[in-house]
C-alpha positions, 0 to 999 in steps of 0.5 A, a space after each residue: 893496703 894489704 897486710 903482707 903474710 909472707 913471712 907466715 907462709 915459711 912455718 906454714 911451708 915447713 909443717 907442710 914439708 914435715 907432714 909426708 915423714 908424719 904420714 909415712 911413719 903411720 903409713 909404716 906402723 899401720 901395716 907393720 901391727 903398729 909398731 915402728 922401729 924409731 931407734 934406726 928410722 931411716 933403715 927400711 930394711 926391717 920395712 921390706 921384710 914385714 909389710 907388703 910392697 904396696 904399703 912400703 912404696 907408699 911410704 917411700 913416695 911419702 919419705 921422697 915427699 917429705 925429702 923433696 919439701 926440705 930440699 926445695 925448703 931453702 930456695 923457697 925461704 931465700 925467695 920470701 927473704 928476698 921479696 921482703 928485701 926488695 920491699 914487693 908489694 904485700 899482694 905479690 908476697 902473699 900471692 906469690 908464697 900462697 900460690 906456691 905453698 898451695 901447689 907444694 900441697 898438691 905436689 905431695 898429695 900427688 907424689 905420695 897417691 901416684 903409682 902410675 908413670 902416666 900420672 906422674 907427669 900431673 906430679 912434675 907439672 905442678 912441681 915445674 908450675 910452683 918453681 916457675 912461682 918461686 922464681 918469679 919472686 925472685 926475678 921480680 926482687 931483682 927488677 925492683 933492687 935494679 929499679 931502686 938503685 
């Protein structure tokens, strides 16, 4: 019988989430001489005026990153709660919240890297893959709470 990770895979997802405002921050400083306002952090206006526009979109793809991780944050957590609730199989658990922390890290990667309309639809395509995983988990806790009632 296999073990179930699951429950890892939500500090793993939260690193993951937290990683983009990480990378931004550097992204900000490096192109602004080192130096990065942390009193104000969420005011770019100090950005637009001091580092060049390829470097800021970079940081706001980065910051929209890292917004789009915690946004998605509770739907996936709810979906580990409720897979574990409804007793799935540790190899669905773990495929499941694997396949979907992996897909978040290609999501990022691709949401910070992309400057092209054309390429972006690879980024949408991932996102729309990865939530179809998480609510599958959802569906299958569901069917299982129904089957066990």
């Amino acid at each position: 019988m296999a073990s179930n990770y699951s429950f890892y895979s939500i500090p793993i997802y939260w690193f993951l989430a937290l990683a983009p405002h990480a990378y931004a921050v550097a992204v900000a400083k490096k192109a602004n001489k080192g130096y990065w306002d942390n009193t104000n952090p969420r005011n770019t206006g100090y950005l637009e005026k001091n580092i060049p526009k390829d470097a800021l979109a970079k940081y706001e793809r980065a910051e929209a990153a890292h917004a789009n991780g915690m946004e998605n944050a509770p739907y996936f957590i709810g979906a580990v709660l409720a897979g574990n609730l409804a007793n799935l199989p540790a190899s669905t658990m773990n495929t499941y919240t694997g396949a979907y922390i992996s897909m978040r890290l290609i999501y990022s990667v691709l949401y910070i890297n992309t400057t092209t309309l054309k390429n972006s639809r690879a980024r949408s395509i991932v996102w729309l893959a990865s939530t179809f995983a998480l609510f599958t988990l959802y569906v299958k806790a569901a069917n299982k709470f129904l089957a066990d009632s």
